[in-house]
C-alpha positions as CSV (number, residue, x, y, z in Angstrom):
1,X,100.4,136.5,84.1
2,X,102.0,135.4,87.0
3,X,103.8,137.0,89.8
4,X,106.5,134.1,89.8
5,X,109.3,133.7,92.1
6,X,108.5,137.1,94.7
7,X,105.1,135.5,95.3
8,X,106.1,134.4,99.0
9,X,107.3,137.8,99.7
10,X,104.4,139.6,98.1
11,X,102.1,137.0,100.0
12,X,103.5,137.8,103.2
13,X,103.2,141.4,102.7
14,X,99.8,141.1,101.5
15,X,98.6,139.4,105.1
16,X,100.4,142.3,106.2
17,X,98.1,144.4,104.4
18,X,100.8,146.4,102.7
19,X,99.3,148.4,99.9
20,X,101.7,147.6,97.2
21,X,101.5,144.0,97.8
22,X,97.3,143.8,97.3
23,X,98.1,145.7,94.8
24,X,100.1,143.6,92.8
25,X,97.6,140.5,93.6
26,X,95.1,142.8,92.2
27,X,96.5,143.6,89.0
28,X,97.7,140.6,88.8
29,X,94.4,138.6,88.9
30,X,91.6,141.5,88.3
31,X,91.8,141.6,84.7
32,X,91.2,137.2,84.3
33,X,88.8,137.8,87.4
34,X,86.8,140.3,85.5
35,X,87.3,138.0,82.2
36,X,86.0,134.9,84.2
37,X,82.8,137.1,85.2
38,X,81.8,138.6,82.3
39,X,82.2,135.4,80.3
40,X,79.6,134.3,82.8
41,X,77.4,136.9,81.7
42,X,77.5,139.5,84.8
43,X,76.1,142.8,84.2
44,X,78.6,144.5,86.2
45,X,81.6,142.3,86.0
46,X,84.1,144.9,87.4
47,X,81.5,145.2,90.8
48,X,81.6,141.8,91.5
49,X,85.2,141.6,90.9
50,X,85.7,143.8,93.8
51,X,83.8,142.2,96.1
52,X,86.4,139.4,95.1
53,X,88.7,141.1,95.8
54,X,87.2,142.4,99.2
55,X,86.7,138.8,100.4
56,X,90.4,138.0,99.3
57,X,91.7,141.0,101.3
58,X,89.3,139.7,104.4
59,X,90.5,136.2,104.5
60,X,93.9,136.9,103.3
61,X,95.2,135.0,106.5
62,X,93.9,132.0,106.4
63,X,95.4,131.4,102.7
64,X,97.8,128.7,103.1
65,X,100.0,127.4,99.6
66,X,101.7,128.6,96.2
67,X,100.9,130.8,93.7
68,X,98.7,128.5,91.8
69,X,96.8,127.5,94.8
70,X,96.0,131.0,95.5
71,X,94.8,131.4,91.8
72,X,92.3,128.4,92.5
73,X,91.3,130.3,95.8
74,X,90.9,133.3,94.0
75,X,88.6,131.7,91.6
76,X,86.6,129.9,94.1
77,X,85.8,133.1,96.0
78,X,84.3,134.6,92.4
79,X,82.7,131.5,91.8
80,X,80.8,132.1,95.0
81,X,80.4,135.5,94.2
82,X,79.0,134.7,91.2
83,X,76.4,131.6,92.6
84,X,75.6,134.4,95.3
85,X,74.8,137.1,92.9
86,X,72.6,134.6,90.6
87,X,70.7,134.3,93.5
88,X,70.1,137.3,94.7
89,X,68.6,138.1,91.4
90,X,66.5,135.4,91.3
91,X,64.9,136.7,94.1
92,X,64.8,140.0,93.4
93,X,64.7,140.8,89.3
94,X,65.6,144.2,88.6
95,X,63.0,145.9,86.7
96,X,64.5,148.2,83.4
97,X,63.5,151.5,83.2
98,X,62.7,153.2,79.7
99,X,65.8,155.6,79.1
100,X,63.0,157.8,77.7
101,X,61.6,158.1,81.5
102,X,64.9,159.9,82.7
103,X,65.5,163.6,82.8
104,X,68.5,165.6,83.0
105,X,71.9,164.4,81.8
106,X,70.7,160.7,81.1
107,X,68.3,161.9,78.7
108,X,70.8,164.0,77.4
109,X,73.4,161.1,76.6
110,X,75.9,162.1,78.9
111,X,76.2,160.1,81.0
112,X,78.2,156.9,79.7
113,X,76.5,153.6,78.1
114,X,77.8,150.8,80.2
115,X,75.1,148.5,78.6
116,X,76.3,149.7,74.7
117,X,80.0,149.2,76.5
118,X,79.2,145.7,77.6
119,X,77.7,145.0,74.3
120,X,80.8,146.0,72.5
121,X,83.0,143.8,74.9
122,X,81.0,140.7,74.2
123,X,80.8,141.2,70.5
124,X,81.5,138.6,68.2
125,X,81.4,134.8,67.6
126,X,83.8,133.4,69.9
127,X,81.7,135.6,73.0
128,X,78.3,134.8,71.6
129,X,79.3,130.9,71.5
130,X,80.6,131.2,74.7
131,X,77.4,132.9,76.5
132,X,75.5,130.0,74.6
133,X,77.4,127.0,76.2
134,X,75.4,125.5,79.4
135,X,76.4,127.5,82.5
136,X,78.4,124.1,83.8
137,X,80.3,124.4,80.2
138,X,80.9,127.6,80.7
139,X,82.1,128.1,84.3
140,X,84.6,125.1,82.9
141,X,86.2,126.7,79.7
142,X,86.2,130.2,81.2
143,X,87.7,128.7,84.7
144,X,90.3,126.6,82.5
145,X,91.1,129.4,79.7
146,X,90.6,132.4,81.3
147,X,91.9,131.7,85.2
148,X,94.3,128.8,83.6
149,X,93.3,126.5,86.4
150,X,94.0,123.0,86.5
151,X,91.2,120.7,86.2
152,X,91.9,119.3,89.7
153,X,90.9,123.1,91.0
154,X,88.1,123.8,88.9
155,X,86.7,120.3,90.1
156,X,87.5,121.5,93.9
157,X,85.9,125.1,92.9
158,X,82.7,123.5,91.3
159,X,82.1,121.1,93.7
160,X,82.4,118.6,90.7
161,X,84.6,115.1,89.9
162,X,87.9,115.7,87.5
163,X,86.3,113.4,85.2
164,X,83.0,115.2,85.6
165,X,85.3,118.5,84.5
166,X,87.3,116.8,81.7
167,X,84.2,115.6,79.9
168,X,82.2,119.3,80.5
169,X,84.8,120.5,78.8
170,X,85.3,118.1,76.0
171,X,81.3,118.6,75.1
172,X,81.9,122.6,75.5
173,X,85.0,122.6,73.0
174,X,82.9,120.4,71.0
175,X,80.3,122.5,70.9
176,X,82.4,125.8,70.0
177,X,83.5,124.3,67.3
178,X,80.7,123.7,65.9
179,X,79.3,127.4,66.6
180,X,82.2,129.0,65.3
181,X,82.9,126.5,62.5
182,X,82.9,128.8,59.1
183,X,82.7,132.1,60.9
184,X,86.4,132.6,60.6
185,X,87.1,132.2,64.4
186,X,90.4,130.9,65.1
């Protein structure tokens, strides 16, 4: 999706901080965002994507460029995001807790799944091949199908060469096709 011609308006409303122009920004980009992040694997995909979101609100006024350019600065923030909250759970693994510990309306299922949800999401081949891909692979398919960035910004957002890109993604489509090859993923 794209927000086409009215972009410069909505841009300039948006450092502004008029409501209905972060707004549109948001829906606009949240739902490939949120698609970038949990193709990374994130456990909470729509809680990182605010923070995004948060830091492109913050910094709004310092974006300088077009629509695409702001996609690519988008991106790069979530990429950071992401890197970020790798890290932090590196440091600091959560530990699981046994359902069978809780009491109360946990233990009583009701209270939503978000791990079955998650689950459900990812299902299938095309997901599964994806999380299997190296995590350069797939920060490069997901940044190039799901944000539809150029390879000139998912070099910039990597920190990568475009020919380092191009051939991270030539090995990842490679690979896909060979995971998905006969399981009737098209």
């Amino acid at each position: 999706m794209a927000i086409g011609s009215g972009f410069p308006d909505v841009l300039r409303a948006a450092r502004a901080h008029a409501e209905w122009a972060l707004e549109e920004l948001y829906r606009d980009l949240a739902p490939s965002v949120i698609g970038y992040l949990r193709g990374q694997g994130v456990p909470d995909p729509e809680d990182l994507a605010s923070e995004v979101f948060v830091g492109v609100v913050r910094n709004i006024a310092s974006f300088e460029g077009d629509e695409q350019a702001f996609r690519a600065w988008v991106f790069s923030i979530a990429h950071r995001r992401l890197v970020d909250e790798r890290r932090r759970r590196s440091r600091r693994p959560e530990r699981l807790t046994d359902p069978a510990e809780f009491s109360g309306p946990m233990a009583e299922g009701l209270v939503g799944d978000s791990e079955l949800e998650l689950e459900q999401r990812l299902a299938g081949p095309a997901a599964e091949a994806v999380l299997g891909l190296s995590p350069a692979q797939r920060a490069v398919v997901l940044l190039r199908v799901i944000a539809d960035l150029s390879v000139a910004d998912v070099a910039s957002i990597l920190g990568k060469s475009e020919g380092a890109v191009k051939t991270l993604q030539r090995r990842a489509l490679r690979r896909l096709a060979r995971k998905l090859e006969g399981k009737g993923v098209s």
